[in-house]
N, C-alpha and C positions, 0 to 999 in steps of 0.2 A: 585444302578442303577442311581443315579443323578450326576453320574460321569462320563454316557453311554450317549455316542451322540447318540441320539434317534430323533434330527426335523429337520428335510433340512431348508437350506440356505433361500428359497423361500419362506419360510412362515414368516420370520424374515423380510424378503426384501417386503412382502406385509404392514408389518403396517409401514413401513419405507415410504413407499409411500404415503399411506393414507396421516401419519405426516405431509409430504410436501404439501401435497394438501386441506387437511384442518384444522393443526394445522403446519404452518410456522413460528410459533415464540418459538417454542418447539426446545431446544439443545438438538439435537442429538447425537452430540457427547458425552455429560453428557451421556445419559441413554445407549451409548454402552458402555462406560468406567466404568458405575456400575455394565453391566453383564458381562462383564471379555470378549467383545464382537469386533472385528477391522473390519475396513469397508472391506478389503479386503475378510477376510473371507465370509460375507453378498453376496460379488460379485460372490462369486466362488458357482456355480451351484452345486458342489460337497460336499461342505463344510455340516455337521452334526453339532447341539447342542445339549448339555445335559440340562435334562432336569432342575438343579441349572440354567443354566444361563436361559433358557426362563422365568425361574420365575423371577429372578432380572432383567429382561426385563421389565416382562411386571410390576413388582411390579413399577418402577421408570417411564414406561410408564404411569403410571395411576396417580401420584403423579403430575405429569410437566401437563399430558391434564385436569386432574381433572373430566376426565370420567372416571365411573366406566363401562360402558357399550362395551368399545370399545374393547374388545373381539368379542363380536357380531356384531359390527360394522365391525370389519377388513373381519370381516367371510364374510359379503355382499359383501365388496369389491374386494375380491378375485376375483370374475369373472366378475365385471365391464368392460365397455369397456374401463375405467380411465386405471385400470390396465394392461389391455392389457396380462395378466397373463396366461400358458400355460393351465390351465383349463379350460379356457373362451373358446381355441381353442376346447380343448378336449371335453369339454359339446356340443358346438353349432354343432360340425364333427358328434355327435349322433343323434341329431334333435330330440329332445322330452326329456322332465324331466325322464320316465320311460326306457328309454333306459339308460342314467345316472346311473341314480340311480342302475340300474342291474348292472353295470360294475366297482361300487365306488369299491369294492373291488378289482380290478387289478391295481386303478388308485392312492389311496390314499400311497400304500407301499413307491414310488414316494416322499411321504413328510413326513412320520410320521414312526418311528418303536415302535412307544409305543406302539399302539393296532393293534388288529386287526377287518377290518371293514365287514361287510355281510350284503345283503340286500335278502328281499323277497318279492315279489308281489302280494300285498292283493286285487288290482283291475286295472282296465288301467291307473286311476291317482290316486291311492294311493298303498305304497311302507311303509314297513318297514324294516327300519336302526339298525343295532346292532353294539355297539363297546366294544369291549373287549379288556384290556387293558392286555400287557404281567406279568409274575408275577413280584413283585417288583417294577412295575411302579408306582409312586405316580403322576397322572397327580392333575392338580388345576381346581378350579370350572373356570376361564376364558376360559381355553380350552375346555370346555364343552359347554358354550357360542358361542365359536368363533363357535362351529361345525352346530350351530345353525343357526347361521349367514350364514354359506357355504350354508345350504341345502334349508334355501331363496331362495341365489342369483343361485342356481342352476333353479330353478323353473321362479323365475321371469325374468331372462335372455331369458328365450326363450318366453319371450311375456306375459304369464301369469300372473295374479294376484299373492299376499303373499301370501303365502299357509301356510295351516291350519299345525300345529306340535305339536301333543304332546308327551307327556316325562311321558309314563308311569314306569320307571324304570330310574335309575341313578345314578352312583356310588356316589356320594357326600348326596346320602339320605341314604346310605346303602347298597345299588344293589351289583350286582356282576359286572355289567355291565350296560350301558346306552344304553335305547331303546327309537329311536322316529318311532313314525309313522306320515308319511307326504304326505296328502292329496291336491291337488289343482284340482278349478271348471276346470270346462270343459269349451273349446275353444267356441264361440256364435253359432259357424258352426256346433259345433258339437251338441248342444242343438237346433236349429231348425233342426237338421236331424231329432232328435228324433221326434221331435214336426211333424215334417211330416209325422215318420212312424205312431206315434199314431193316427193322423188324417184320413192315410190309414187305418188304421185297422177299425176306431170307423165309419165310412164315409161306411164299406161294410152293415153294419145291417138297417145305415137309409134307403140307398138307397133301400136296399131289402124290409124295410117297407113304402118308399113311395110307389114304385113302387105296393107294393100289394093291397094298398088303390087309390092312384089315376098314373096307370100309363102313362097316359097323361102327368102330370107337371113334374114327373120324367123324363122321357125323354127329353121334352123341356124345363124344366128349370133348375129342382134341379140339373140332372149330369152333365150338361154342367157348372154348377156354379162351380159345386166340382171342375171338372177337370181344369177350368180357375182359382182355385184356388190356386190346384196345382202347377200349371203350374206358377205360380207368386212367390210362394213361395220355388221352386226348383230354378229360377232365382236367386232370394234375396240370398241365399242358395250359390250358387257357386258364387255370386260377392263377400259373405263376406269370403266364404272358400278363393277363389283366394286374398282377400286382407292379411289374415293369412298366406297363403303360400308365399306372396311376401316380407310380413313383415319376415318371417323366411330363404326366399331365400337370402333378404338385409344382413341378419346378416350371415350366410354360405357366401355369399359373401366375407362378408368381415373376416369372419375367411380363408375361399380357398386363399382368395388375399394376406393373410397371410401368410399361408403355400406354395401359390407359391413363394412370396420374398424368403420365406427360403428353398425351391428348387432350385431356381435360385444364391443361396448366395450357398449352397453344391456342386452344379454344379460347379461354380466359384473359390468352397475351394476344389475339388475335380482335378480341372485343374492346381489348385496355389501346392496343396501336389502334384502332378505329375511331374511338372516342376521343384519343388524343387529337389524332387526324380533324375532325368536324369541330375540337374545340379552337385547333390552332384555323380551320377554314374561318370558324365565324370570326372568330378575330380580328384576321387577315383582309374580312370582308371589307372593303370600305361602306357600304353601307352600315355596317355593325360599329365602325369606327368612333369615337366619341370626335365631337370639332376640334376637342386639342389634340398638339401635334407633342403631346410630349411623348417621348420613346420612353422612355421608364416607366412611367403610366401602363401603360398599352401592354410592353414587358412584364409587368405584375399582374396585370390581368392574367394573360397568357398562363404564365406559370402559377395563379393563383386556380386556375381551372384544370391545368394537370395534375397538382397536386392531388385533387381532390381525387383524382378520377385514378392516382397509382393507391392512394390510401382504399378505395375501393375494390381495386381490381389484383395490389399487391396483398402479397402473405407476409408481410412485416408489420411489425409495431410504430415504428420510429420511422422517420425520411424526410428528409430537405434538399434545400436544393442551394449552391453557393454559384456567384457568378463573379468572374472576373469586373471589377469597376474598367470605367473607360481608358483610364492611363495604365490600365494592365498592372497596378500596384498591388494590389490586395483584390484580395476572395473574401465578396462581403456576402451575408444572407439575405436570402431572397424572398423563402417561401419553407414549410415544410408544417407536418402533422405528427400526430401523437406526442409530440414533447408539450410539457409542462410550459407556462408563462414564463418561469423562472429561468427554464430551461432556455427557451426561445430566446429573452432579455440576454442571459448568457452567450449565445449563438451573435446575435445581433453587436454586442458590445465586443466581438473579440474578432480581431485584424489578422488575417493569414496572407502574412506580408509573398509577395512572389518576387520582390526585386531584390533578396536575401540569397545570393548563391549557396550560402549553409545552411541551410533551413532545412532542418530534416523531416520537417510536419508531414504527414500521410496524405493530408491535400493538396499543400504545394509540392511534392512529390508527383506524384496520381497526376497533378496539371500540366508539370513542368514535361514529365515522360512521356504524357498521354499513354498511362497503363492502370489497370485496375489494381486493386488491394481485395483478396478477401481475408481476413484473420478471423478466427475463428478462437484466438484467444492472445487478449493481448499483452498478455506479460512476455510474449515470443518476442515481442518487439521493444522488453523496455530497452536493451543496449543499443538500438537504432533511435528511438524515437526523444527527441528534446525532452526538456521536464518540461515547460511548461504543454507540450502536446499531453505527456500523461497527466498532468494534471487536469486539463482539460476532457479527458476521457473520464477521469476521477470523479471530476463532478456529475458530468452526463451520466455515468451511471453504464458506461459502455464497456461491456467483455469483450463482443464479437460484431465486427462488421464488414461492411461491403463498400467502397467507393469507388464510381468511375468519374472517368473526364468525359465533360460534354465538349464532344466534336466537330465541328462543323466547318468542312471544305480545307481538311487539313490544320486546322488552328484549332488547340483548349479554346474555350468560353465559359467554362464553370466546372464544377464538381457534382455529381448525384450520390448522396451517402443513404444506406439503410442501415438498421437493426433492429435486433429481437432483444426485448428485455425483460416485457413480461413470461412469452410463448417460449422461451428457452429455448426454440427449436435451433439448431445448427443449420451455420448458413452451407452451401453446398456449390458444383461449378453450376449446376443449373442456373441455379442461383444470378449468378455472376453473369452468365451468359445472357440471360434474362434483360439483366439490367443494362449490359455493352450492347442491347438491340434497344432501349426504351432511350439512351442515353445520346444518340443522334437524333433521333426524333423530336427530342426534346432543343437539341443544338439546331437543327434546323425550322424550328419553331420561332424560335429568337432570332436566329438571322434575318427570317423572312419578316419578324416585325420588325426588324433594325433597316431592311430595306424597303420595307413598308414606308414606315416615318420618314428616309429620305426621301421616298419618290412621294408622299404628301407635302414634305418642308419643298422638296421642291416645284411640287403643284400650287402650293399655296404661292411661293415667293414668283412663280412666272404670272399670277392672276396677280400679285398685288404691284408689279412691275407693267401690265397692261394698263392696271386701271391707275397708276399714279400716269403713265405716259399722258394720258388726255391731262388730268389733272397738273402736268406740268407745263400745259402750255398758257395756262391763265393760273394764277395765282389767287386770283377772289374765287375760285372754283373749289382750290385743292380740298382733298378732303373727302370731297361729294358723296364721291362712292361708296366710303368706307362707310359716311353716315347712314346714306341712304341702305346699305347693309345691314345694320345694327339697327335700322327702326325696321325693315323688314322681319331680320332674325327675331325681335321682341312681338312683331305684331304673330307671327308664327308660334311664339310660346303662346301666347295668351290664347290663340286659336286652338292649342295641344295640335299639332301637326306632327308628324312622325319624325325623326330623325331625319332618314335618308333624302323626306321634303327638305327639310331646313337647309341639309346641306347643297341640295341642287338648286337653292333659292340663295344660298351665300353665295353662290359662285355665278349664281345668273346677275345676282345685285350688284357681284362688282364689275361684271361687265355689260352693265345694262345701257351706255351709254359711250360704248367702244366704237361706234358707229362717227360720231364727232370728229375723229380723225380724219376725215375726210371734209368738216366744212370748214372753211379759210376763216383765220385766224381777222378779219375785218370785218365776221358778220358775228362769229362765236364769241368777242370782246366788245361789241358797239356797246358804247355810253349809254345811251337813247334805245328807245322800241324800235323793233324792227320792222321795213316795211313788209308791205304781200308779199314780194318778190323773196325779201332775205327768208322773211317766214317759211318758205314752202323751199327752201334750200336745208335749214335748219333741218326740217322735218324728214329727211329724207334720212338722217343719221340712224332712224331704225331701221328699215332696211339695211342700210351699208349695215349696221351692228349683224343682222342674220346672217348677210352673206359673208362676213368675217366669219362669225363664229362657227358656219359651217364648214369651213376648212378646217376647224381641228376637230380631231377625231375625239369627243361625248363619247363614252361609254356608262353603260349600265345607270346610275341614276343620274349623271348628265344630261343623258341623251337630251333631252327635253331642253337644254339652255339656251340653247340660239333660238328656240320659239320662243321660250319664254320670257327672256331680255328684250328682242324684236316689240312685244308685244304690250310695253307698260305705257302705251300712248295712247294705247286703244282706251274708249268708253261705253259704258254701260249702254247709252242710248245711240251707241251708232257714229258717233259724231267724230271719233277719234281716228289716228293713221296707224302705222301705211293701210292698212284693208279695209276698216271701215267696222269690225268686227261687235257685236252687240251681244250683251247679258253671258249668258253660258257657253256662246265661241270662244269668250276669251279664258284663256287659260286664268287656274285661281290666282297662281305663281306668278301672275303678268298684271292680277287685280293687285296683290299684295305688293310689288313693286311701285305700281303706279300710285299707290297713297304714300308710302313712304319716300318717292321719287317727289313728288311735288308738297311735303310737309317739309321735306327737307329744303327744297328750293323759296318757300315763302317765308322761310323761317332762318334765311342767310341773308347776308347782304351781297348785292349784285352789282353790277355795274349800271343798271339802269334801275334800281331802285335798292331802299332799306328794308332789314330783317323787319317781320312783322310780328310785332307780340303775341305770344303765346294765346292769350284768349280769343285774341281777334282769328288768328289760325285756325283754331281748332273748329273756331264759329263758320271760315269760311270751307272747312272740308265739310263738316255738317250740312250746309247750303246745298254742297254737290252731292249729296246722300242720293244713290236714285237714277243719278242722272249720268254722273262720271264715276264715283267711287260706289262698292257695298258699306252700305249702313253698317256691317256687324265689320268690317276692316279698318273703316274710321276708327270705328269705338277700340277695339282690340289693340290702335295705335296710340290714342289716349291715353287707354289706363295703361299701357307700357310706359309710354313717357311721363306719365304722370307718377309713376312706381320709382322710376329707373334715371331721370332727368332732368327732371324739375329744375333743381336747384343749383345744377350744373349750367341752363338756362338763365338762372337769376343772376349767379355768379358772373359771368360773361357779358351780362348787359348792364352789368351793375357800374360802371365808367362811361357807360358808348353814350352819346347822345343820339338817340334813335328818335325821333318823332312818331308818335302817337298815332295811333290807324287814326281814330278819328281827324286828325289835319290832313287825312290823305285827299285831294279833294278830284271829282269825275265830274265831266262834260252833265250838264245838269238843261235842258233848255224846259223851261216851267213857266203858266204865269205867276207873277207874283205881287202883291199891291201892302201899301204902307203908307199910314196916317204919318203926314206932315202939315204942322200950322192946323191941324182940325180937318186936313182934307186929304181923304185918300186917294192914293196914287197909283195908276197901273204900269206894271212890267212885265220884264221877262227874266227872269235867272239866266246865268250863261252857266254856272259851276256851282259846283255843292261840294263841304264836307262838311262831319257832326260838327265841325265848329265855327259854321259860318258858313253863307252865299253870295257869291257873287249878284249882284243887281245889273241888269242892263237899263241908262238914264243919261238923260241928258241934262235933267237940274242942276244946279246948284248944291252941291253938298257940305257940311263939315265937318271936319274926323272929330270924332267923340260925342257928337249928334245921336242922341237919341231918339228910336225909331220905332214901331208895333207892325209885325210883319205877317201876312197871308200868304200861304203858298199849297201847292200840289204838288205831287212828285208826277214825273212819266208814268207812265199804263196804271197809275191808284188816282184819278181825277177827282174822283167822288168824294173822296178821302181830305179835308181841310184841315190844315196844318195852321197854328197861331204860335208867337213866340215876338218876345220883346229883343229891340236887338241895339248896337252901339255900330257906327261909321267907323272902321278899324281905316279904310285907305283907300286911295280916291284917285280914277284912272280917268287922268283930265285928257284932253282930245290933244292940245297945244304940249303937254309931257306926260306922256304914259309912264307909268310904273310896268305896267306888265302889256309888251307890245300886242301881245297874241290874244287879248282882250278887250272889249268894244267900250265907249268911253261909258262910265257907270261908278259901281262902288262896292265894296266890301264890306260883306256887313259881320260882326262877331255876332253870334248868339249868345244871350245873358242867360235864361233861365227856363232852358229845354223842358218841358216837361217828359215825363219817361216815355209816354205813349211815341211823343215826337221823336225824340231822342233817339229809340230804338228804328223807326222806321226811316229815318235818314241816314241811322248807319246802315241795315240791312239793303236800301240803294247805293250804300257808295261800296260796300262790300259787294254787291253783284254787277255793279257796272264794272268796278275794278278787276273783278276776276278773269274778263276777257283779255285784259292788257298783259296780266300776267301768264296767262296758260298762250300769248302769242309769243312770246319771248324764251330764248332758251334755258333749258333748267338745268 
């Protein structure tokens, strides 16, 4: 059993005090380092010793003071008011030695596991104490002492004289057990009550025999004496009870004024654990989350919000906060207040190596042990502590402090350090205690963003795993999603859309076209446009996208993805899939999609056609203003790409040989008529683009023929078009050039004028658009 922590912290912490207070020239440090004994431990309310070390305690205790008595000495001062000791509260909250003493046994478990204590009540001030000690316990005669000591200061603290104690029974004579019985006089109050009653009692028989013999004087002298005697001595009687009650109300006093500070300090730690709680929720919150997934980030947040909120709620001047780096090497800073720039730059630049077995630093200590430090001055610790740790206190300007380890699921993860430097105030165990409850809270703050960040890196890496999957089955695709992401996310800044939008619209962007998994890789890759038939196969990939996505479980600002992916096919005016959905049905998340889903598809190259320049793009979402996209989601992706893009666009097409929207050229059927030889000629267009028409003719032509040409476009008849042109190429009946063309000629335009210019590119831009929004994007 001498290897069974069997005595709380606090009984070790009571001769520690004594020492200071009436043996000051006593090395303390000596007689902890003989009981195998660190002050941290002493500090920690929780902290057990076995009973080996309280022996080589008190053995080297007695050697340095050269009392032998001071077992029984310490036992007094247990409930001093020197002490200030939790029992001193607990006795005086009883009010009377015999209330005590009935209740030692619920109070004593609190500090000792070696015996066990019972009392019984022999009269209103005398009580008998039994201690029985568990089997295998070997306590020493000191501690039999000290308990001797205790059951004084229990008695004299509330006002009383020393009380009478004997020790009929003891385990160090033999016993089985140690018995005292402890007797103290009665209060002065309480001995002239008696004296009163006795007087009423002995006072009825005179009276009745003066009165039988002379009762004349009876009446007028002798009862009127008694009862003015009474009457004087019921006086005396309640001034001395009331000075006894005031003398005990002082002291309840000042135990209640106690117990209210430490109402008032739970109140206080009760407001500071709450606020901690709400700062690490929003944090934690994924909506609150910022889009990056850095842990350290997020980590500094975290502990940049409780800092503030312990410099608020704490009674210290000073505090930081240190955490283990990731390879567990060093305790770097993190966070903290009240220290100087200087101070902090200091903190910051200095390494508290943990992979140093010798290290005797206070923090890598406190981390490695997972135990507290309070000091309260630190020159106790220069033969313990390295030079460069005292140097480092040197500089901070540090006397007295407090450090714990932050805890969390059994494993250090940092350090919590305070102190006082201006407020001088002494640190205390509340103190400490305080801090070993704020110091998990704070570990389990961290943890939960450290598995925050995984469960997002690995939220992220399964959505970018989804969306490369479609992306890896065609190669002129890859990419898509991420873009189509990144011009939604921009079109969303510019909008100022809230956070928690953005993020439920990067996660709907990248799987906004997760539905394609399902159409066969011979209509998702064709060269060529697709027919009716592939088209409306194609187009079913939104749906499959909802009914995918609704098999995983959205929560909280997800919820909404699998509608709003589903749904960036739909248009303004009805015309779109799967439902057909018009203006304010459609989700906005599903408007904002759908421009940056098809800016990104006109503006790649495809398999059935080339990337379209920039201006010609922008010109043809503007077209759709109205009718397929919102006017204000165009524009908001413009000046994004135009902010953000641009020239990353330049760059990229700066090698390609991309052909010109205008050569792009569309089914054109028009009349059209042309001075030749002096005599004008009538046709028919077959195709148009800004850079030329195709002519339907059966003349005779020659390339480089110059020609004056008339023409209309479709549904603007009214509208006459003039323009000089050259014979670029000539689709003879006998050798066509272009078989899918009737035999005729090509004419180049020489010298468009703008009016023209513009309105045969605005027809080959809206004829074109149908061929593109039939094709997959």
């Amino acid at each position: 059993m001498s290897n069974k922590e069997l005595y709380n912290s606090r009984l070790i912490d009571n001769f520690i005090r004594l020492l200071k207070k009436d043996y000051p020239e006593v090395n303390l440090s000596d007689i902890l380092n003989y009981a195998d004994m660190r002050h941290y431990q002493i500090a920690d309310q929780a902290h057990w010793f076995t009973q080996e070390q309280i022996n080589r305690f008190y053995e080297r205790l007695v050697q340095l003071t050269g009392n032998n008595n001071i077992g029984r000495e310490a036992g007094r001062y247990t409930a001093s008011p020197d002490a200030l000791g939790f029992m001193r509260q607990y006795v005086l909250g009883l009010v009377g030695p015999a209330n005590t003493f009935k209740l030692i046994g619920q109070a004593t478990p609190k500090l000792t596991r070696s015996s066990i204590y019972t009392s019984e009540s022999l009269a209103p001030n005398k009580v008998k104490i039994t201690v029985t000690p568990h089997k295998n316990v070997e306590e020493k005669v000191f501690q039999c002492e000290n308990r001797l000591g205790f059951w004084e200061a229990v008695v004299t603290m509330m006002g009383y004289k020393t009380p009478q104690i004997e020790h009929p029974e003891c385990l160090f004579k033999g016993d089985q057990c140690c018995t005292y019985i402890v007797s103290w006089e009665k209060t002065f109050s309480v001995t002239l009550k008696n004296t009163r009653t006795y007087l009423a009692i002995a006072s009825i028989p005179t009276i009745s025999l003066v009165s039988f013999f002379n009762p004349e004087l009876s009446l007028s002298l002798f009862v009127p004496i008694i009862i003015f005697a009474f009457c004087l001595l019921s006086i005396f009687i309640e001034k001395t009870e009331k000075k006894e009650i005031l003398r005990n109300v002082g002291d309840i006093k000042d135990s209640t004024d106690q117990l209210m500070d430490q109402v008032n300090r739970n109140y206080n730690n009760a407001l500071m654990a709450n606020e901690i709680g709400q700062a690490i929720s929003n944090k934690a919150n994924f909506k609150h989350l910022e889009q990056s997934i850095d842990s350290e980030s997020n980590i500094d947040g975290i502990l940049k919000d409780v800092i503030q909120i312990l410099q608020k709620r704490l009674d210290y001047d000073r505090g930081f906060i240190l955490l283990a780096t990731p390879d567990r090497c060093k305790l770097a800073f993190r966070a903290g207040y009240g220290y100087s720039e200087k101070h902090q730059d200091l903190l910051r630049g200095t390494a508290f190596n943990l992979d140093n077995p010798q290290s005797k630093g206070m923090f890598v200590v406190s981390f490695h042990n997972q135990e507290p430090f309070l000091i309260n001055d630190l020159s106790e610790l220069k033969g313990s502590l390295s030079p460069r740790s005292l140097n480092l206190a040197k500089a901070l300007g540090v006397q007295s402090f407090i450090c714990c380890p932050i805890i969390c699921d059994g494993e250090a993860i940092g350090i919590l350090a305070v102190d006082n430097i201006r407020s001088k105030r002494p640190l205390v165990h509340s103190d400490l205690t305080l801090l070993m409850g704020i110091a998990p809270v704070i570990g389990i703050s961290i943890r939960n963003a450290d598995l925050l960040n995984a469960r997002r890196k690995q939220f992220h890496s399964i959505l970018q795993a989804l969306a490369k999957s479609i992306d890896a089955r065609d190669p002129m695709t890859a990419g898509h999603s991420e873009k189509v992401t990144d011009y939604a996310l921009g079109i969303c800044q510019e909008l100022e859309q809230p956070k928690d939008f953005c993020e439920m619209i990067r996660v709907a962007s990248l799987l906004h076209d997760y539905g394609k998994i399902a159409v066969p890789d011979a209509i998702l890759k064709k060269p060529g446009r697709l027919s009716s038939d592939e088209y409306q196969i194609v187009k079913t990939h939104s749906q499959k996208t909802r009914e995918i996505l609704d098999q995983i479980n959205f929560e909280g600002i997800y919820r909404c993805v699998p509608e709003v992916a589903a749904a960036h096919h739909e248009k303004l005016n009805g015309t779109g899939y799967p439902n057909g959905l018009k203006g304010d049905q459609i989700p906005l998340g599903s408007k904002i999609i759908a421009v940056a889903d098809f800016f990104e598809a006109i503006t790649a190259k495809r398999h059935y056609r080339d990337p379209m320049p920039l201006k010609v793009a922008f010109q043809v979402l503007r077209e759709e203003s109205g009718k397929h996209f919102e006017e204000e989601i165009i524009e908001a992706l413009i000046r994004h790409f135009e902010k953000n893009h641009i020239q990353d666009f330049k760059d990229r097409w700066k090698n390609l040989e991309i052909p010109e929207r205008k050569s792009l050229r569309v089914p054109c059927k028009t009349p059209v008529s042309y001075i030749m030889d002096g005599t004008r000629v009538a046709g028919t267009s077959a195709d148009i683009s800004a850079k030329g028409i195709f002519v339907e003719s059966e003349r005779n032509m020659n390339e480089g023929e110059k020609i004056q040409l008339s023409f209309t476009l479709p549904n603007f008849e009214s509208e006459m078009y003039e323009t000089s042109g050259r014979v670029a190429w000539i689709n003879h009946k006998g050798m066509p050039r272009k078989r899918g063309l009737p035999m005729g000629f090509g004419v180049e335009f020489l010298d468009l004028n703008k009016r023209t210019f513009d309105a045969v590119l605005s027809y080959v831009i809206a004829n074109h658009l149908p061929a593109l929004t039939n094709q997959p994007c």
